[in-house]
Structures are given as structure tokens and as C-alpha cells.
N, C-alpha and C positions, 0 to 999 in steps of 0.2 A: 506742760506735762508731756512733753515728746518723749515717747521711746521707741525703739526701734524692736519691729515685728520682725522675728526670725520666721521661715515659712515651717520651724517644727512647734513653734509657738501660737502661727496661725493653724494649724493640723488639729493640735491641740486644744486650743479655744474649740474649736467648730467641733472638736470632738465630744470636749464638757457640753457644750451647751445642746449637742443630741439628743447624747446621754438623759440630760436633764429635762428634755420637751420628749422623751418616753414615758418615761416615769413619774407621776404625780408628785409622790415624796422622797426621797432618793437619801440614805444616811450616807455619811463621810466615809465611812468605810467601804462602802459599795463605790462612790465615784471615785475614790483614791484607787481602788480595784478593776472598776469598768474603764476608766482615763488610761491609768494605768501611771499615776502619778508617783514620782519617786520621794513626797512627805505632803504633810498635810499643812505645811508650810506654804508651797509649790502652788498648792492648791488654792490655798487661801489669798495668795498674792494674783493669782489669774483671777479669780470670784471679784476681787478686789479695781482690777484693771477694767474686767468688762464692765462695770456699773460705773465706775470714773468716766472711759473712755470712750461708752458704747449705749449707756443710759441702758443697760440690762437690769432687769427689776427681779433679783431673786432673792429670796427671804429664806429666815431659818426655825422650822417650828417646834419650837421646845414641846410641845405636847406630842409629835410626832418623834422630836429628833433626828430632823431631817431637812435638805433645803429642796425648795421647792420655785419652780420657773415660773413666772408668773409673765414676762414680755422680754423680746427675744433686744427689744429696743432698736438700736441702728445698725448692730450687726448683723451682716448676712450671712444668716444659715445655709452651707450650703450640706447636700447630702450623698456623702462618700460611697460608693460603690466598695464590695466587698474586696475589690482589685487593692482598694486605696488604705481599706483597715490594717 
């Protein structure tokens, strides 16, 4: 499953997954909005990679309608300075 990490794709991840360790429950519309994702396609395929790639545990709760972070897994969080947003 090799794919190649572009560094606006790692920006990105480390972006989503802030995002998402702010926020308890977080709707698609918001993260497609807070990321600043260009569909919910995009999105879906990053959500997708880190839990393949990265053993990130994030779930989606129908009664909220929202996804929610549950472990960051092997990815390294790191945290961008307002230089770097």
C-alpha cells in the first residue's frame, strides 16, 4: 500500500487531524470548512488513508452526525504555529 506523501498532503492530514482532537464531534461540513477541503470526496480518502496507514481510530456518530477522534494512532501530531496555518 505505498503511496507517496506530498508535504501539502502531509499539512493537510496534520491539519484534519487537529481539527479533529479540538473538537469532540465535528460534522463534515465543518471539517470540509475548518481543512479547508476542496470535496468531501478528498476528505473521505485522507479519513480513509490515516486509519489504513496510521491505525487512526476515528468513527462516525449517526446520532450526532459527526466524526469523532477517538486515538491519534502512529501519526505524529504535530502543532502548527499560526506562521504555518
Amino acid at each position: 500500500m505505498p503511496q507517496s506523501l506530498s508535504s501539502m498532503r502531509i499539512k493537510r492530514l496534520n491539519s484534519l487531524l487537529t481539527v479533529l482532537s479540538n473538537d469532540s464531534y465535528i460534522t463534515l461540513e465543518e471539517l470540509l470548512e475548518k481543512v479547508k477541503y476542496p470535496s468531501a470526496r478528498a476528505l473521505g480518502r485522507d479519513l480513509q488513508f490515516l486509519r489504513k496507514a496510521f491505525n487512526v481510530k476515528i468513527t462516525y456518530s449517526r446520532y450526532f452526525h459527526a466524526y469523532h477522534l477517538i486515538h491519534t494512532g502512529d501519526f505524529v501530531l504535530r502543532t502548527l504555529s499560526s506562521k504555518e496555518e
